[in-house]
C-alpha positions in Angstrom: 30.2 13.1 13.5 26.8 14.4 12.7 25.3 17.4 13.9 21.8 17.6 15.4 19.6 20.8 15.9 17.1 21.1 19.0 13.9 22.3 17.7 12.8 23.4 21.5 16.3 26.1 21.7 17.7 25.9 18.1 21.4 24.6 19.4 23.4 22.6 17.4 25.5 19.6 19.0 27.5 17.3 17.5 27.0 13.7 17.8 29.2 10.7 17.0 27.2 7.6 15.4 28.8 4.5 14.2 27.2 2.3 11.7 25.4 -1.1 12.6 26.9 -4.2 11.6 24.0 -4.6 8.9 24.9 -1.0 7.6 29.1 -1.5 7.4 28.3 -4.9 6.1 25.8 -3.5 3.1 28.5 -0.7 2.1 31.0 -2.2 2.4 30.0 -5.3 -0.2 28.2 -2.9 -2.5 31.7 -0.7 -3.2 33.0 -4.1 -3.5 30.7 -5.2 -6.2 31.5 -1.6 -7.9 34.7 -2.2 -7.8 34.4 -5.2 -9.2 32.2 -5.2 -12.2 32.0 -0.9 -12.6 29.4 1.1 -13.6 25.9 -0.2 -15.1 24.8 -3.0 -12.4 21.9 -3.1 -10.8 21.8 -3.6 -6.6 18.2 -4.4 -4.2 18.7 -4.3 -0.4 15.9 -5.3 1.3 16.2 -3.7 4.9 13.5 -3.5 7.7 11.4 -0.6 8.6 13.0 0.9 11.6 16.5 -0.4 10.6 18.4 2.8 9.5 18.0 3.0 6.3 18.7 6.8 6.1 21.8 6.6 7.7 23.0 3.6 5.2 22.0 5.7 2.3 24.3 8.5 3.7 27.1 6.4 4.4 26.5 4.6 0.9 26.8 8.2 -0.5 29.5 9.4 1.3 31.4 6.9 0.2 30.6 7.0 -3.4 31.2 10.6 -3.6 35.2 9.8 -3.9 35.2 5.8 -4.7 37.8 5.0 -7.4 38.9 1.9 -10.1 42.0 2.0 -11.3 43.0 5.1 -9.9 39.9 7.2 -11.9 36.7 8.6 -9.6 33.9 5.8 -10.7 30.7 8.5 -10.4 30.6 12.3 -11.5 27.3 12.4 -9.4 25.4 10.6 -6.5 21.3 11.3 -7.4 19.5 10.2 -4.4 15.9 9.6 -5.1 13.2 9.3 -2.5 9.0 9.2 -3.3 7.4 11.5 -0.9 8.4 14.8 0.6 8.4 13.9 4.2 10.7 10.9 3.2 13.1 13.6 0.9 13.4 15.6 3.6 14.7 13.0 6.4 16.8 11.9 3.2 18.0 15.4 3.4 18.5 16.0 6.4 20.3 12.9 7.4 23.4 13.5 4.7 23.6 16.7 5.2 24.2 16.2 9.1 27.3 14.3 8.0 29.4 17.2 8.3 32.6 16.2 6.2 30.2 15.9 3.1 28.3 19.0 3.4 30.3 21.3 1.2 29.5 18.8 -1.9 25.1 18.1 -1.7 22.9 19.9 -3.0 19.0 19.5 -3.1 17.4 19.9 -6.4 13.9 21.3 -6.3 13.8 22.2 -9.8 15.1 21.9 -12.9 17.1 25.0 -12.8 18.8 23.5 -9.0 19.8 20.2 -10.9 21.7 22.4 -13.4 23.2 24.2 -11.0 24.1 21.7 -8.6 26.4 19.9 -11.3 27.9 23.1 -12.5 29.1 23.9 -9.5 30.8 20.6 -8.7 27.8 19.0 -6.6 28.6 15.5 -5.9 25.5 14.2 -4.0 21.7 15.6 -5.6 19.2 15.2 -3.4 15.4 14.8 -4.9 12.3 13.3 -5.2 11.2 11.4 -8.7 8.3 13.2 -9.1 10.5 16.1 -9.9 12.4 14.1 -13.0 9.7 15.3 -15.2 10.1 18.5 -15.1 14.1 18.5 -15.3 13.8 16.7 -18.5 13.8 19.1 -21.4 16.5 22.3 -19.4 18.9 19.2 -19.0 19.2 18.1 -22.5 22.5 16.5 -22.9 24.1 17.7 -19.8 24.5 14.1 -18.7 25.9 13.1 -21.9 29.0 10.3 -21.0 28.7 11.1 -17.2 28.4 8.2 -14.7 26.2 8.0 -12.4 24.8 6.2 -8.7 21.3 6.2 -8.1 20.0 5.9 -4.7 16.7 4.8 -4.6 14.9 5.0 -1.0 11.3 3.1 -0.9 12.0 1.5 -4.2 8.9 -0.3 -4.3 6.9 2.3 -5.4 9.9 4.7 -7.2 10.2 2.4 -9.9 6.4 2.2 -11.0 4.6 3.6 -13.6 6.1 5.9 -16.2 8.8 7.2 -12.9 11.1 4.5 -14.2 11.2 5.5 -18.0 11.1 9.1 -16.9 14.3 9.1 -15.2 16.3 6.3 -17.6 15.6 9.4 -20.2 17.1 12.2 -18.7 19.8 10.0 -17.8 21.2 8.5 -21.0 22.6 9.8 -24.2 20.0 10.0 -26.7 18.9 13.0 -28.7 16.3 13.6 -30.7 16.9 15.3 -34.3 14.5 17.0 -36.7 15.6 15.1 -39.4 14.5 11.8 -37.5 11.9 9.3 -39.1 9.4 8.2 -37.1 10.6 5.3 -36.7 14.3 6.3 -35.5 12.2 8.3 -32.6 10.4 5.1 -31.5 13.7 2.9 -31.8 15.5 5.7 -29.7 12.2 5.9 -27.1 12.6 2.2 -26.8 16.2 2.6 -26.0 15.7 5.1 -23.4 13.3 2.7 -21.0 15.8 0.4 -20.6 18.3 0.9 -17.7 21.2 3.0 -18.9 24.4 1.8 -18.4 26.0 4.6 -17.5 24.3 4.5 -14.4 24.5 1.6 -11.3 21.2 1.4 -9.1 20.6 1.1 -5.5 17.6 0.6 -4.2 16.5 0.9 -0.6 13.1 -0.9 -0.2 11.9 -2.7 3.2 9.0 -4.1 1.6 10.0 -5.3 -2.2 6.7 -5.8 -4.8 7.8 -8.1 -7.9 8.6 -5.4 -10.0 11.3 -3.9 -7.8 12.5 -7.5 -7.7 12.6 -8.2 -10.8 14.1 -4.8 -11.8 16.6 -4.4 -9.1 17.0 -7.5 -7.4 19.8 -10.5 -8.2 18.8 -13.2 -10.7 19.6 -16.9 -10.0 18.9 -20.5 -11.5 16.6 -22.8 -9.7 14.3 -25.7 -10.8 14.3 -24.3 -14.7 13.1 -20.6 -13.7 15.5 -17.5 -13.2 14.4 -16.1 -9.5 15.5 -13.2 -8.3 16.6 -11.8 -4.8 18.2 -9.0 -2.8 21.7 -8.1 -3.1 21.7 -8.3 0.7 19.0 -8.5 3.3 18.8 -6.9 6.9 15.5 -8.7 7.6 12.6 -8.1 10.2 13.5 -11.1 12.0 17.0 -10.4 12.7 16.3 -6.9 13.6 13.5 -7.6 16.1 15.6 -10.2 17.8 18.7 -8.0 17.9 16.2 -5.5 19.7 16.9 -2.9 16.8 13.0 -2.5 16.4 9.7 -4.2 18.2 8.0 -6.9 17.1 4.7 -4.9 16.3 2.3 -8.0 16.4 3.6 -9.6 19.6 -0.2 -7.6 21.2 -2.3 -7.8 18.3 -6.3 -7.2 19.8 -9.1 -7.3 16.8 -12.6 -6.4 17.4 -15.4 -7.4 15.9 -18.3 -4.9 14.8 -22.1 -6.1 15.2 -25.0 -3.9 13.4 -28.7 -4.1 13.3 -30.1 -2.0 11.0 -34.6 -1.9 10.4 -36.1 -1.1 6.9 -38.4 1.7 7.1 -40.6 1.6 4.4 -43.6 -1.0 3.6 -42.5 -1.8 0.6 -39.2 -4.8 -0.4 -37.3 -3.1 -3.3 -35.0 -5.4 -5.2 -31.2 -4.4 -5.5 -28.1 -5.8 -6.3 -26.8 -8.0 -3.6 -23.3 -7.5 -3.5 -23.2 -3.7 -4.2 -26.1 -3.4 -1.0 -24.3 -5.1 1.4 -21.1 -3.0 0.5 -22.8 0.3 0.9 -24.5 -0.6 4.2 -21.1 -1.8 5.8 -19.9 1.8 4.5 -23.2 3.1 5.8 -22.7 1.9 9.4 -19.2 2.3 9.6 -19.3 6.0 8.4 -22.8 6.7 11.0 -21.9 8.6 13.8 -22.9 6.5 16.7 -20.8 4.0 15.4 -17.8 6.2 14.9 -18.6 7.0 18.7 -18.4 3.6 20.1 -14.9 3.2 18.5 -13.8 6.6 19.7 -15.1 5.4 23.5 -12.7 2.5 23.3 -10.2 4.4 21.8 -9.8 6.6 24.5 -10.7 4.3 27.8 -8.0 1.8 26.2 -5.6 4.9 25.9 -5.8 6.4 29.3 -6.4 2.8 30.7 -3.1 0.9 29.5 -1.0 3.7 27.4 -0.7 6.8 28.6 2.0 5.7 31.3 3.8 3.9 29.1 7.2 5.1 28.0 7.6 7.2 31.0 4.4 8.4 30.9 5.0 9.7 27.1 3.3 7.2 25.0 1.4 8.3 22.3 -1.1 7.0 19.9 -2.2 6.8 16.3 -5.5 6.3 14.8 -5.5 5.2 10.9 -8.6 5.9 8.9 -9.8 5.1 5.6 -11.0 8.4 4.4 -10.9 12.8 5.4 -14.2 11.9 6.0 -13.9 9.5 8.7 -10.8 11.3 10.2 -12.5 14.2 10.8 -15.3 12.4 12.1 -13.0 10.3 14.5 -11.4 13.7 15.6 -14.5 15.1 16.6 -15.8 12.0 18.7 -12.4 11.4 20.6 -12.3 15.3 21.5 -15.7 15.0 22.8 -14.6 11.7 24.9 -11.6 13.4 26.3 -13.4 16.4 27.0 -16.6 14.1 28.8 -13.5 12.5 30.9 -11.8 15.6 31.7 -8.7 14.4 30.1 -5.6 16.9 29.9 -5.1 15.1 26.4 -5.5 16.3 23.2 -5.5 15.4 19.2 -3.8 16.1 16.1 -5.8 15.5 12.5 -3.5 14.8 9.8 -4.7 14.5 5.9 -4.3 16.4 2.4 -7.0 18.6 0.9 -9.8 19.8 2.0 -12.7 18.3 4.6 -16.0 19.1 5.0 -16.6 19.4 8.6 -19.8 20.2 11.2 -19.1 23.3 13.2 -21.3 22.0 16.3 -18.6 24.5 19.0 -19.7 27.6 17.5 -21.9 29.7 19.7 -23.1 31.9 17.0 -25.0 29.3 15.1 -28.2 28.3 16.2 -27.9 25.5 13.7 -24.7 23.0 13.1 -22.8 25.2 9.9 -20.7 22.5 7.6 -17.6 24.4 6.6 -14.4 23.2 4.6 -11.9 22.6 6.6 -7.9 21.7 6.3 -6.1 20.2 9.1 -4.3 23.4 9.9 -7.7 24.8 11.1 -9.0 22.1 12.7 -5.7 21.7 14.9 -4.9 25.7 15.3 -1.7 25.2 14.1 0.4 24.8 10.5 0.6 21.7 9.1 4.1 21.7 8.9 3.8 22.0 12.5 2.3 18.5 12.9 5.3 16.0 14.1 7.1 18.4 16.8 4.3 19.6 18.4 2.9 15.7 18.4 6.0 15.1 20.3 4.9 18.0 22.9 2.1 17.8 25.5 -0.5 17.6 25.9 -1.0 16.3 22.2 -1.7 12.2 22.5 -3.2 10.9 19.7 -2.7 11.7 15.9 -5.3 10.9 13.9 -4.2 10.0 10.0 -6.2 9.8 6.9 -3.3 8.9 3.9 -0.6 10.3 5.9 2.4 9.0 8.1 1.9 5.8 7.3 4.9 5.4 5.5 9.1 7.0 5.9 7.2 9.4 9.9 9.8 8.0 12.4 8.4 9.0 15.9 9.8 6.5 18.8 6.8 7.7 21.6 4.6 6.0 19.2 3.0 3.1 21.1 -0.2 2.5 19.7 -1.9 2.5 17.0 -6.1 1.8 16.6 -7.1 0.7 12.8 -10.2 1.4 11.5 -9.0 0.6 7.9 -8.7 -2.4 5.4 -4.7 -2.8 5.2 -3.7 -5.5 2.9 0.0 -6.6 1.9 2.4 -3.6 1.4 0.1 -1.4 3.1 -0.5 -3.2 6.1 3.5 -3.9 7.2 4.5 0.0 6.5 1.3 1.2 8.4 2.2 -1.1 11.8 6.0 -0.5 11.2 5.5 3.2 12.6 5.5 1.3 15.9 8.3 -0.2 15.5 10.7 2.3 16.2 13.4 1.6 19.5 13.5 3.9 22.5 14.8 3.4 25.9 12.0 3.6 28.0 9.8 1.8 25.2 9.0 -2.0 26.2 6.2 -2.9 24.0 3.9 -1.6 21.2 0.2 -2.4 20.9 -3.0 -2.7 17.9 -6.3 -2.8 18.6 -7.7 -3.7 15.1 -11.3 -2.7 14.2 -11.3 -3.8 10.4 -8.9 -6.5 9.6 -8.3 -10.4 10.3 -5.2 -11.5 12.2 -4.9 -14.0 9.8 -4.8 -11.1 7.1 -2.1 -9.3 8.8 -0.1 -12.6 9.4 0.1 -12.5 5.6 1.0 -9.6 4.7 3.8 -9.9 7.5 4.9 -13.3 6.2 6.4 -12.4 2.8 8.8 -9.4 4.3 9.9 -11.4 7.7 13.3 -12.7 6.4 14.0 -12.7 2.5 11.3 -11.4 0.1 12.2 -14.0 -3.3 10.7 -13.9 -6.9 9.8 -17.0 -7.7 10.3 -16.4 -11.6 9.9 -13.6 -14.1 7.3 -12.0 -16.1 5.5 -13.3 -18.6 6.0 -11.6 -22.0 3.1 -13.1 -23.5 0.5 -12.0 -21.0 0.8 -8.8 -23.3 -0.2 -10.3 -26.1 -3.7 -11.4 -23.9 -3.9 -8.0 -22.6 -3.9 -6.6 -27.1 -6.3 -9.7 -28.0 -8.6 -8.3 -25.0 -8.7 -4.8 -26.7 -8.4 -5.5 -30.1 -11.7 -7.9 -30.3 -13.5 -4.8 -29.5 -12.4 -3.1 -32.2 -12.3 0.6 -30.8 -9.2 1.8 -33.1 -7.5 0.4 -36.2 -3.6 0.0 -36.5 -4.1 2.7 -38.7 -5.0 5.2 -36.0 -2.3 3.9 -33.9 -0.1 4.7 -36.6 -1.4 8.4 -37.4 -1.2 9.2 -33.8 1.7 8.5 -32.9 3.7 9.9 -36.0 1.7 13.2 -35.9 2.8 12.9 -31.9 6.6 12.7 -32.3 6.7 14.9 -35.1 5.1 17.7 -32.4 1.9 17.8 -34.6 -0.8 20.4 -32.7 -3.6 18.7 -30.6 -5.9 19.7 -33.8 -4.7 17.1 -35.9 -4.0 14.4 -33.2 -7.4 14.6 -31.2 -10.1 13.8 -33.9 -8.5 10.4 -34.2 -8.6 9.8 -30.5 -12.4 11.3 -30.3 -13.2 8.6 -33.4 -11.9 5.7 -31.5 -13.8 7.1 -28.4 -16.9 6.9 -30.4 -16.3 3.4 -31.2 -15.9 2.7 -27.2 -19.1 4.2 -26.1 -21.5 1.6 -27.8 -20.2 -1.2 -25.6 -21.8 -2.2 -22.7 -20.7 -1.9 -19.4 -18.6 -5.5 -18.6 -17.2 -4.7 -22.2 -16.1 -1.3 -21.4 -14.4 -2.5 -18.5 -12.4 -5.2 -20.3 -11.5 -2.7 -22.9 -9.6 0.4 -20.7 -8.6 -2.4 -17.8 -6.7 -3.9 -20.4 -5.1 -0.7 -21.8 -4.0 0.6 -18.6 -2.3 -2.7 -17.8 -0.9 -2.9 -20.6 0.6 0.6 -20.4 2.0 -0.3 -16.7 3.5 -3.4 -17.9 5.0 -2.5 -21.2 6.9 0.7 -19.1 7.9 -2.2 -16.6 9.0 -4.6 -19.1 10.7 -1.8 -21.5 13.7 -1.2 -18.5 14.6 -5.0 -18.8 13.5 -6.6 -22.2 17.3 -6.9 -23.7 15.1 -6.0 -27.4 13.1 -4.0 -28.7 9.6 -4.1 -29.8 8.6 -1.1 -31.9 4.2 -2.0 -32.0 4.6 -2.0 -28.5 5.9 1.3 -28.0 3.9 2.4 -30.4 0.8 1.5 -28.7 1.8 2.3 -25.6 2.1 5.8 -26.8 -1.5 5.8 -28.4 -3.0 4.4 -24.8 -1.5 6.8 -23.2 -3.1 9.8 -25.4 -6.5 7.7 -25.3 -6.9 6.5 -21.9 -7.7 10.0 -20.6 -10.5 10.1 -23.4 -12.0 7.5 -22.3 -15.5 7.8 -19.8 -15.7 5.5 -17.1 -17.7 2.7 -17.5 -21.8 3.5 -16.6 -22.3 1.4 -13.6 -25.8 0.4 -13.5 -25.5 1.2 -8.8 -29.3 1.8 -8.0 -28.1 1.0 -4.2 -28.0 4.8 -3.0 -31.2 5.5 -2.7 -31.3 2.0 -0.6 -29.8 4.5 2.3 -33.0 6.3 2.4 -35.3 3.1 3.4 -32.9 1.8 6.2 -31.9 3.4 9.7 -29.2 1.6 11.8 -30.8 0.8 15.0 -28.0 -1.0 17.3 -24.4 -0.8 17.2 -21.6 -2.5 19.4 -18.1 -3.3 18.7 -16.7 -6.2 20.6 -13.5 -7.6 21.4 -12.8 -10.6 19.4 -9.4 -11.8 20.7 -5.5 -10.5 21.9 -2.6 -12.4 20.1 1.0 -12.8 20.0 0.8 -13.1 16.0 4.3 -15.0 15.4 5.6 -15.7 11.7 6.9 -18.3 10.3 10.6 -18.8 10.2 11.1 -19.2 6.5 11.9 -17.0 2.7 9.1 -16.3 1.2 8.7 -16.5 -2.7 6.2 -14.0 -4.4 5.0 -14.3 -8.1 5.5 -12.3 -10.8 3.2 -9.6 -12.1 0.2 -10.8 -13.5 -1.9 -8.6 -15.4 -5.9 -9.0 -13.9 -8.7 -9.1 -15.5 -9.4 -12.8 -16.7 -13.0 -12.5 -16.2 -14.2 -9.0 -16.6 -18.0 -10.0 -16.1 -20.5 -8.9 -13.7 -22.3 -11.6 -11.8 -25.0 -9.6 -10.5 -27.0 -10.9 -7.7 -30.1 -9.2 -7.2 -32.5 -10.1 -3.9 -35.5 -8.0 -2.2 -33.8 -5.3 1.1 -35.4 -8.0 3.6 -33.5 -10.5 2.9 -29.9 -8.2 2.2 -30.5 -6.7 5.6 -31.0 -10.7 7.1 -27.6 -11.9 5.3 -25.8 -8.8 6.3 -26.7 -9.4 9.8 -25.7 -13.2 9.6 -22.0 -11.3 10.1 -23.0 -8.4 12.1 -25.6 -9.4 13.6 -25.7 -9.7 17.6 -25.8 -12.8 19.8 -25.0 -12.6 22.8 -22.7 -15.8 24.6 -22.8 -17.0 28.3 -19.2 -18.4 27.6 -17.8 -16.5 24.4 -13.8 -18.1 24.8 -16.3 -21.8 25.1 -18.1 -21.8 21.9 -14.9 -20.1 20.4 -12.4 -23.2 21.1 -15.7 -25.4 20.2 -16.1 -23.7 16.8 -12.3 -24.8 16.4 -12.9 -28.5 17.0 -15.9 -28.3 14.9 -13.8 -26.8 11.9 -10.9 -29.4 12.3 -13.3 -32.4 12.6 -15.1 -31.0 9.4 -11.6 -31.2 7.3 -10.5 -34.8 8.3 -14.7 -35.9 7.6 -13.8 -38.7 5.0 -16.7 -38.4 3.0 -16.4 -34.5 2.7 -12.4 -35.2 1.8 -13.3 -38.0 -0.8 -16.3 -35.5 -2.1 -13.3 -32.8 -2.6 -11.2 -35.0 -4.5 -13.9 -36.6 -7.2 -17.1 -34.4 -7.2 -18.3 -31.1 -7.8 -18.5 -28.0 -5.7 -22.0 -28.4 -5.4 -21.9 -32.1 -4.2 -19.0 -31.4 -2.1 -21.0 -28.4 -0.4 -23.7 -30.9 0.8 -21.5 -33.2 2.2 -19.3 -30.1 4.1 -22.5 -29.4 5.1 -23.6 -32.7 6.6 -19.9 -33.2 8.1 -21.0 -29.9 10.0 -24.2 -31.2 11.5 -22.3 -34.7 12.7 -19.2 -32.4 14.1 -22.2 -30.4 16.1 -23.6 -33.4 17.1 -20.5 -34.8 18.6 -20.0 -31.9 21.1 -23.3 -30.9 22.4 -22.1 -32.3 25.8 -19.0 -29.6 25.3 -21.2 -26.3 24.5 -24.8 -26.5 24.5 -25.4 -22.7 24.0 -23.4 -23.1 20.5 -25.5 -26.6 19.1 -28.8 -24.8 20.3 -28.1 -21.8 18.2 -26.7 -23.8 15.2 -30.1 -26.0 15.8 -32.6 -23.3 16.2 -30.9 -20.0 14.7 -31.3 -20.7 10.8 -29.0 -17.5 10.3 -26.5 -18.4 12.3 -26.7 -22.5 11.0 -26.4 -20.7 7.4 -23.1 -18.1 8.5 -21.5 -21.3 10.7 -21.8 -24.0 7.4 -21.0 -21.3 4.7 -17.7 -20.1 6.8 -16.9 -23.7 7.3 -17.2 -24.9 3.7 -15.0 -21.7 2.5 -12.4 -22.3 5.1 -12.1 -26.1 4.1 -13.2 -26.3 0.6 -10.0 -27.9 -1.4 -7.2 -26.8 1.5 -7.7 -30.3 3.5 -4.6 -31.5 2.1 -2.6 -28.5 3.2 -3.8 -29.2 6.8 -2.9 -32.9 7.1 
């Protein structure tokens, strides 16, 4: 029985939930592994977004709580662990609803609540791990010889970083003396990365990176590498077609954004050709009759094909890319419900502060900017935000970096994007669809900034059973050190002398003139070797606190200089970007805008695993190359992808493009060009297999071979997509 508290009257009823079969199934053989090999193994189970995961962490803890081998209780404590508050607090929330347990959790904002919590006989801790680092030093060796279960929810991104090392510290038995050497401390620091094994991990995850798979997940033997896999897997296939969530891409609508923007001045300054075209597609994008547009589809779509939807309570989310652009979406889609005399209204949701135009005010005679958080802008507390989105007449919620991941709202039907969302990102974002509800039939995207094929992708590797396809690398450290050390910014000896006068507690005074002497060393380098330089030290800090949990030895330099980059880094000032592309904005104005539909698809995956690699520190090729061309011809390549042209029959010269591309990749000379000539060689003869494939169906779409023929910017865009598309993938396609 759990019990359940109405937010409109405050009642409490009790309610009797039993688990799914994926949810006895996962318990069930996880206290059988515990039973079997004790205390100190490691457990991943990969289980959909939507699928219940808080309740099969509660049940997992509830029946760890009293679990015994050989008649003696296996855990003193049950740490559950989650990454953001509004995930800790459905974490929360859902054991402590399970009223036979309620007597024995606790939730541990603080250090001081942790302590407390096992003093008083707490069995289940409930917190989040950004709060290990400040239980660390009131703990001590409180945990000393205790066993313990850690829950991890949404262990993909728990584990990262320093979080991991953080909490394998508190947790094991080590303690520092004064009459340590320096290099006991670093032998003991070494020893407190790795995964204690006093302690057994669980970890929750529906969308597993390599690390967590690596870290967490089961290792096995195939074709001379060790893989690794989930302990057990509830995956997004099963559970769409057991009807436990939606399929979320089954109405998948993109649209395509066209620009035209005019130089204004006489004059053709020269600028960098990549960095322009990046700042004019944030230009336009940002420009407020484009944000319009959008917010016009937005809400004709809306009152046009959602509003009735889940007996009539269907309501929508719109994902931005920045405060900025939320609060410039919120303003334009109150205006276009208030033009249509809708009875709807929106919700903003972000963190921080947000400039934003008071043009409502009567008092101004001018538009006043003023900072503005989302409880003003909504007239309510933010803490407010999900049950009153559940209440009339509130319809759409508009998000800048916030319930994208762990909100659980069934009503949610659909969501618009007008933000890149690549791997990870992309499956938690559309997931908030996903959720069941009685009168829900169907979920719908309309995309404004991402390729179906993209979002295929990223859907692809978490549809059945996320696999490593071999582990890490320990040499790619020793590339990331050459990297640095050719630049010769510190000396082994300052390594050295930092990090003794660190652990022995030395003041800053003696620690940072080091540190300031090797940033003096950094600043002469020029930009490309700047960048190589602190790339290379911040990967190799995130990979050596990765690889210190599982390396079964120690390496003492490593640790050493992880603790040197650590103090350094923050020294360090970023990299002078030579970006003369701002004052660009001033000689351009955006003079048309549409957004178009592009297409609707039923995106449907691929009914296979699918292997991911292991990390791979970047940064191979750390050089700039710089392109630099007059503003005429930017603005003409940048509207080779925006720019407008208008079709008599769009779906025609669509399906003909299609033909044209699939004739190009079976062309035999471009194939044979692939296989023994050079990109250069085999671009001309991509390109000629182009003109013969636009030859061969002038009969089928004139309109299309005219423009290819006559429109030397569209010819250009149509042969430089075709060549990328094809260029050494023929043999995957026949």
């Amino acid at each position: 029985m759990v019990k359940e508290k109405d937010p409109q009257t405050g009642k409490i009823k009790e309610i009797q939930i039993f688990p799914r079969y994926h949810q006895w199934s996962v318990v069930k053989l996880l206290l059988a592994d515990v039973k079997d090999k004790g205390v100190g193994q490691r457990y991943l189970v990969q289980h959909s977004a939507g699928s219940g995961k808080s309740n099969s962490i509660a049940w997992l803890a509830h029946q760890l709580v009293d679990f015994e081998k050989d008649n003696q209780t296996v855990f003193d404590s049950i740490l559950v662990v989650t990454d953001r508050r509004n995930l800790d607090d459905q974490i929360k929330n859902t054991i402590k609803s399970f009223t036979s347990i309620s007597n024995t959790v606790a939730h541990a904002d603080h250090s001081s609540d942790l302590r407390d919590a096992i003093r008083d006989g707490k069995k289940i801790i409930i917190t989040t791990i950004h709060k290990f680092p400040y239980i660390i030093d009131d703990i001590g060796t409180t945990h000393k010889g205790r066993h313990f279960a850690i829950i991890i929810d949404e262990a993909h991104s728990s584990q990262s970083g320093n979080m991991s090392a953080t909490m394998n510290t508190i947790l094991s038995t080590i303690v520092f003396s004064d009459d340590d050497e320096s290099e006991d401390v670093i032998n003991k620091l070494i020893e407190s990365r790795k995964l204690m094994p006093n302690a057994s991990y669980f970890a929750f995850t529906a969308t597993p990176k390599n690390k967590t798979l690596e870290l967490f997940g089961s290792p096995y033997k195939e074709d001379g590498k060790t893989k690794h896999r989930p302990f057990h897997n509830y995956s997004m296939k099963q559970a769409i077609e057991e009807g436990f969530i939606l399929d979320v891409l089954k109405s998948y609508t993109t649209y395509q954004s066209y620009y035209h923007i005019v130089k204004t001045i006489e004059e053709d300054p020269i600028y960098d050709k990549s960095k322009a075209q990046k700042r004019l597609r944030k230009y336009v994008e940002l420009e407020p009759e484009a944000i319009l547009k959008k917010a016009e589809i937005i809400v004709e779509h809306f009152h046009e094909n959602v509003r009735y939807r889940i007996d009539n309570k269907a309501r929508a989310m719109v994902v931005t890319g920045s405060i900025k652009k939320a609060v410039e979406y919120f303003d334009a889609i109150n205006e276009c419900l208030k033009n249509r005399k809708s009875p709807y209204k929106t919700i903003i949701a972000f963190t921080g502060d947000a400039e934003h135009t008071d043009a409502s005010n009567p008092v101004c005679s001018t538009q006043e900017k003023d900072m503005a958080t989302e409880s003003k802008l909504n007239g309510f507390p933010s803490n407010k935000i999900e049950e009153n989105f559940k209440k009339e007449p509130y319809r759409f919620l508009i998000c800048a970096d916030k319930f994208q991941t762990g909100y659980d709202e069934p009503l949610l039907h659909t969501m618009y994007v007008d933000k890149v969302l690549a791997d990870i990102k992309a499956v938690q974002t559309l997931s908030r669809l996903n959720r069941a509800h009685k009168n829900k039939e169907d979920t719908f995207v309309l995309d404004f900034a991402n390729k179906a094929d993209d979002i295929k992708e990223a859907f692809s590797r978490y549809y059945k059973t996320t696999l490593l396809s071999d582990e890490t690398d320990r040499n790619k450290v020793y590339e990331l050190i050459a990297n640095m050390e050719k630049h010769e910014v510190y000396t082994q000896k300052d390594v050295d002398d930092v990090v003794d006068y660190f652990l022995r507690g030395h003041p800053r005074v003696n620690i940072d003139p080091i540190l300031d002497s090797c940033v003096a060393n950094y600043k002469p380098l020029n930009e490309d070797e700047q960048v190589e330089f602190k790339s290379s030290a911040k990967q190799f800090v995130r990979l050596y606190n990765f690889l210190g949990a599982i390396l079964s030895y120690g390496m003492p330099e490593w640790e050493k200089l992880s603790i040197f980059l650590t103090l350094l880094i923050p020294k360090l000032p970023t990299p002078k970007e030579n970006d003369d592309t701002k004052e660009l904005l001033k000689y351009i104005e955006l003079e048309s805008y549409r957004a178009q539909k592009k297409e609707t698809l039923n995106i449907s995956l691929d009914n296979k695993d699918y292997e991911i690699p292991p990390i791979t520190p970047g940064g191979e090729s750390f050089a700039n190359e710089n392109e630099s061309d007059y503003l005429s011809h930017i603005l003409d390549d940048f509207h080779k992808t925006y720019g407008p042209i208008k079709w008599e029959n769009e779906d025609n010269v669509k399906a003909t493009i299609k033909q044209v591309h699939l004739s190009v990749i079976k062309d035999e000379k471009y194939l044979n060009a692939m296989k023994n000539a050079d990109r250069e060689t085999a671009r001309d003869e991509c390109n000629d297999a182009t003109n013969r494939a636009m030859q061969s169906v002038i009969s089928a779409c004139i309109e299309l071979y005219k423009q290819y023929a006559d429109n030397l910017s569209f010819n250009s865009c149509i042969n430089d997509k075709i060549f990328k598309d094809t260029y050494k993938r023929a043999e995957q396609i026949n």
